[in-house]
Phi, psi and omega in degrees: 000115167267131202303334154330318192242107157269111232246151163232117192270120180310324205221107177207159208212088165315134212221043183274167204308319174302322132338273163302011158264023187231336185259154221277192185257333173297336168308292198297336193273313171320311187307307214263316171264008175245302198274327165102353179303169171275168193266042179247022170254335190306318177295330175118171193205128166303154175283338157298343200263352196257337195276000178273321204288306200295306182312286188317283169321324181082051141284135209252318195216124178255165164260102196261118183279109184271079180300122159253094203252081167060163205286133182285163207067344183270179199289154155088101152195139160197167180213162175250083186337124186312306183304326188295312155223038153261335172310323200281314182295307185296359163296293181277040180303357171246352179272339164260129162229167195235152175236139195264113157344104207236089141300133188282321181293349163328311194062217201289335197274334141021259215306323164293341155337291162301321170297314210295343215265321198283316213282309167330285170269013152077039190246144201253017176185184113328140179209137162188125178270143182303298208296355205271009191236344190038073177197142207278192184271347177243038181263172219278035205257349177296304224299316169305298233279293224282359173289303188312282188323327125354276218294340204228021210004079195222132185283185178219111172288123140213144164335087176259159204108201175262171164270149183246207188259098184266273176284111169326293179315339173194104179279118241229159176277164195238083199283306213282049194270131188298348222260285177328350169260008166280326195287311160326297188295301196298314192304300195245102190273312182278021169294105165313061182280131189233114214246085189284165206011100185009012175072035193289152001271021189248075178270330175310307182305320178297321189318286164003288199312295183319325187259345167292319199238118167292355179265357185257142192228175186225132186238117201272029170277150149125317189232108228302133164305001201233002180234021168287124165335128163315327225245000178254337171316283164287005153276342197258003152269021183221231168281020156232022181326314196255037185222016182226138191266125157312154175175118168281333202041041179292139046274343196345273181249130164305114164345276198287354195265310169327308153329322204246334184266335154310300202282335172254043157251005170051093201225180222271115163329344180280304183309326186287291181302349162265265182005272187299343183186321166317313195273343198273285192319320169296300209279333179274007199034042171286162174292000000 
């Protein structure tokens, strides 16, 4: 690991104990049987014990998602209070930034919702996944939200790719086509769009958008490094150096294992340093 490069990670998912005790019982079965984590995450991990796992990778700064996973009362649906984590960030202010979550059925009362997180509460973006919504990134229940982000000059991060199975109880559609953020980038040329866990299995597709629209970006968590598409590897040693964000979505992917399967793709030393934090920091306006 080179020690030289404190890294920021984009897509990360406080798991403190009080959390998990808010989150449904398919996040642990998923985590431990689709992902393969260990189970000594179930109980939860304190914000000292995630900034050692963070200090130990040489991360400096996470973006932590106050997620919103599909309109609450239906199965599987839950949100993360806005508040829970900006309490974590005015604790860590330098170690932490917060993303606000977006449900579309919210409508207009959302969205003011995501300004005061933004105007207020200092949170420095957007997050929202399609499939937990069945509704694609360019359907029009998106638009407010992504004017506000205009507006407000912030990007907005979502889960482009397929969808898996979380809840056994309501299998969701795989919504999420990279192809669908041309009609978004074309609506909206200043939108700041981040296209999270590599657009797998359409990443070429993903690229594509990233390399057509200067405002679209690729956010590379979610999916073990050592298992990347060749053609995202050398997009991101070439001509997309300045278009792709370090990110785990952790507990997803382990921090320091993350890390470590990066620094061993053998990648430019310039590239690496845009990778891991120049490009998260310019786009996030961080310190």
């Amino acid at each position: 690991m080179n020690p030289k490069i404190q890294a920021i990670d984009c897509v990360v998912n406080p798991i403190t104990p009080e959390i998990m005790r808010l989150r449904p019982a398919w996040s642990k079965a998923f985590w431990h049987g689709k992902i393969g984590r260990d189970a000594s995450i179930s109980e939860g991990l304190d914000l000292p014990a995630m900034l050692a796992l963070m200090d130990s990778a040489g991360i400096e700064r996470s973006l932590l998602v106050a997620t919103k996973t599909g309109q609450l009362g239906l199965p599987g649906s839950w949100h993360l209070p806005y508040e829970i984590v900006a309490r974590a960030v005015q604790q860590y202010p330098n170690r932490f930034s917060a993303l606000a979550g977006l449900d579309p059925t919210e409508g207009m009362a959302g969205v003011r919702a995501f300004e005061r997180a933004v105007r207020e509460d200092g949170f420095v973006g957007a997050h929202f996944y399609p499939h937990w919504f069945e509704l694609a990134p360019d359907h029009a229940r998106w638009y407010p939200f992504y004017a506000k982000c205009v507006e407000l000059d912030v990007p907005v991060q979502l889960q482009v790719g397929q969808s898996l199975v979380y809840d056994p109880a309501r299998r969701l559609r795989s919504v999420g086509r990279p192809i669908s953020l041309d009609n978004v980038a074309c609506d909206f040329p200043e939108l700041k769009l981040v296209g999270i866990h590599v657009g797998i299995p359409w990443t070429d597709e993903m690229i594509a958008m990233a390399w057509k629209h200067p405002n679209v970006y690729i956010g590379c968590d979610a999916h073990s490094p050592r298992y990347w598409p060749a053609s995202f590897v050398q997009y991101i040693n070439s001509y997309g150096q300045n278009k792709v964000l370090f990110g785990t979505d952790y507990p997803v992917l382990d921090f320091e294992r993350t890390r470590t399967e990066i620094e061993a793709l053998g990648l430019k030393p310039e590239v690496l340093v845009k990778l891991l934090r120049e490009n998260a920091r310019a786009l996030y306006k961080l310190p």
